[in-house]
C-alpha positions in Angstrom: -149.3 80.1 -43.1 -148.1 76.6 -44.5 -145.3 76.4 -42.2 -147.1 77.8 -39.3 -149.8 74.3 -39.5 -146.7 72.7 -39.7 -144.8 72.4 -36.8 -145.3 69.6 -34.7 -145.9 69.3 -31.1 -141.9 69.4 -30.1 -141.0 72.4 -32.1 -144.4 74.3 -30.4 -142.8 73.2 -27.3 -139.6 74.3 -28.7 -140.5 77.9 -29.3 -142.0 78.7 -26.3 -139.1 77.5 -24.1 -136.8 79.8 -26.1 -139.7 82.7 -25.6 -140.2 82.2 -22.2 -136.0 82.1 -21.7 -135.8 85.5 -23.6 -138.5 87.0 -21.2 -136.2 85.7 -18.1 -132.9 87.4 -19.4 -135.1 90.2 -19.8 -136.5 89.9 -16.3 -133.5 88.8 -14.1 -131.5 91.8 -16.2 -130.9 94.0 -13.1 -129.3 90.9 -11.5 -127.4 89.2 -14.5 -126.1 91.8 -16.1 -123.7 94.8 -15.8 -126.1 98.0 -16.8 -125.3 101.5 -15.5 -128.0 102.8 -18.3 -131.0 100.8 -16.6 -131.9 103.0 -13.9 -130.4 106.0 -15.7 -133.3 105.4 -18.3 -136.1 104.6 -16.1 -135.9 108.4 -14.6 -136.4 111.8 -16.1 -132.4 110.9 -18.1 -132.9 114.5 -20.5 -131.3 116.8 -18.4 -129.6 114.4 -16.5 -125.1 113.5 -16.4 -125.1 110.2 -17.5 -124.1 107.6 -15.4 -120.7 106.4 -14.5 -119.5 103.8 -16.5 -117.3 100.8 -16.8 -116.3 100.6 -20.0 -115.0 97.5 -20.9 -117.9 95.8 -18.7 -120.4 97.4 -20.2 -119.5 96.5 -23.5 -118.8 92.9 -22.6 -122.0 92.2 -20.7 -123.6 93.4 -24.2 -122.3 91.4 -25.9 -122.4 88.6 -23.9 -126.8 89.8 -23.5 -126.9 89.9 -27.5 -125.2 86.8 -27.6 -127.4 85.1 -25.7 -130.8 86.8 -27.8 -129.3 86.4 -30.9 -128.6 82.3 -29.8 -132.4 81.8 -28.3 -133.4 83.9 -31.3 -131.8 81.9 -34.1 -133.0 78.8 -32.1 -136.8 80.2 -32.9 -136.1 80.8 -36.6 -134.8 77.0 -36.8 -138.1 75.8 -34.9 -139.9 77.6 -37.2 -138.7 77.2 -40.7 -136.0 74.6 -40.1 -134.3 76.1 -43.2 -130.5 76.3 -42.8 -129.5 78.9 -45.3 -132.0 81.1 -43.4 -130.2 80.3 -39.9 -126.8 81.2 -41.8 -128.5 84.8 -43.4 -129.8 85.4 -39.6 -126.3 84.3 -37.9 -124.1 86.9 -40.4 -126.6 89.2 -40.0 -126.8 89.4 -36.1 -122.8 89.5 -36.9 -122.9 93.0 -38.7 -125.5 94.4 -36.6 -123.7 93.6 -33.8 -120.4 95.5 -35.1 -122.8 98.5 -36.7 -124.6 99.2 -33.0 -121.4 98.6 -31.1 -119.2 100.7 -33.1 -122.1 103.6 -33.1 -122.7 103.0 -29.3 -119.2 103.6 -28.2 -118.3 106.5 -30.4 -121.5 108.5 -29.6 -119.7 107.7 -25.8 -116.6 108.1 -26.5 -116.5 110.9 -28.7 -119.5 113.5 -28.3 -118.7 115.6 -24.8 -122.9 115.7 -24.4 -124.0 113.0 -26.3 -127.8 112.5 -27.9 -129.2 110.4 -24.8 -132.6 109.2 -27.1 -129.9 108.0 -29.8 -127.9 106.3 -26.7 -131.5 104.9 -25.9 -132.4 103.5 -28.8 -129.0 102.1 -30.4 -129.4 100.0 -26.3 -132.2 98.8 -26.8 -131.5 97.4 -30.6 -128.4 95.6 -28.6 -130.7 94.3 -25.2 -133.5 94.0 -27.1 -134.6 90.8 -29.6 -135.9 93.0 -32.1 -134.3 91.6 -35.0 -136.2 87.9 -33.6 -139.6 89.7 -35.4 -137.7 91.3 -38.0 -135.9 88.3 -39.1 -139.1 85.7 -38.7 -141.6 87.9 -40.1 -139.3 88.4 -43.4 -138.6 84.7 -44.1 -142.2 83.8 -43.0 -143.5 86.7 -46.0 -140.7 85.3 -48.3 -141.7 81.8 -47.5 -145.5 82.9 -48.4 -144.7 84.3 -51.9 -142.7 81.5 -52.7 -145.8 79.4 -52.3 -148.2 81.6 -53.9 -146.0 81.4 -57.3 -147.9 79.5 -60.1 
């Protein structure tokens, strides 16, 4: 909790700017961003076909939503800790689980004729999502703490 009574005014200021800009992508989604899956999702999707879809604009209007989650996110973990090795873990990281959820997304598409919709789901929301934002914080905040705790 060290580095929590730490930050300074800015960097407060900082972190909620980036929070508050993650909560706008999220809200203006329907409007920013390509998304057949959105409505699809909201409904009763079990029995339903999925959606039509646009391949190559789906996938690139994920990446390009990661992208920007993963930026703001990053942003929040350097207002926090301001520890550069940390930012470089988080950036590589983001990198391969970008790859990983990509690669899984489009071959559960691409290759299953009735494909698990809950896996589609979830693997969708681990890409739209800033998930790995608590993940990531709460990890070098706890590593952070036992570092300090050391005799």
């Amino acid at each position: 909790m060290k580095i929590i009574r730490q930050l300074s005014p800015m960097r407060i200021l900082g972190i909620i700017i980036c929070v508050v800009l993650l909560a706008l992508i999220r809200y203006f989604e329907t409007t920013l961003f390509y998304d057949p899956f959105l409505l699809f999702f909201k409904g009763h999707f079990q029995n339903a076909p999925l959606p039509h879809i646009e391949y190559t604009r789906l996938i690139g209007n994920y990446i390009f939503r990661y992208a920007l989650n993963s930026s703001l996110s990053l942003l929040i973990i350097y207002l926090c800790l301001q520890d550069r090795l940390a930012i470089r873990f988080s950036a590589w990281m983001y990198l391969f689980l970008l790859g990983l959820l990509l690669a899984l997304f489009c071959s559960v598409l691409w290759l299953f004729k009735e494909p698990d919709k809950m896996f589609i789901f979830y693997i969708r929301r681990l890409l739209l999502q800033p998930v790995f934002l608590l993940l990531f914080l709460a990890g070098f905040l706890y590593q952070n703490h036992v570092k300090t705790m050391k005799p």
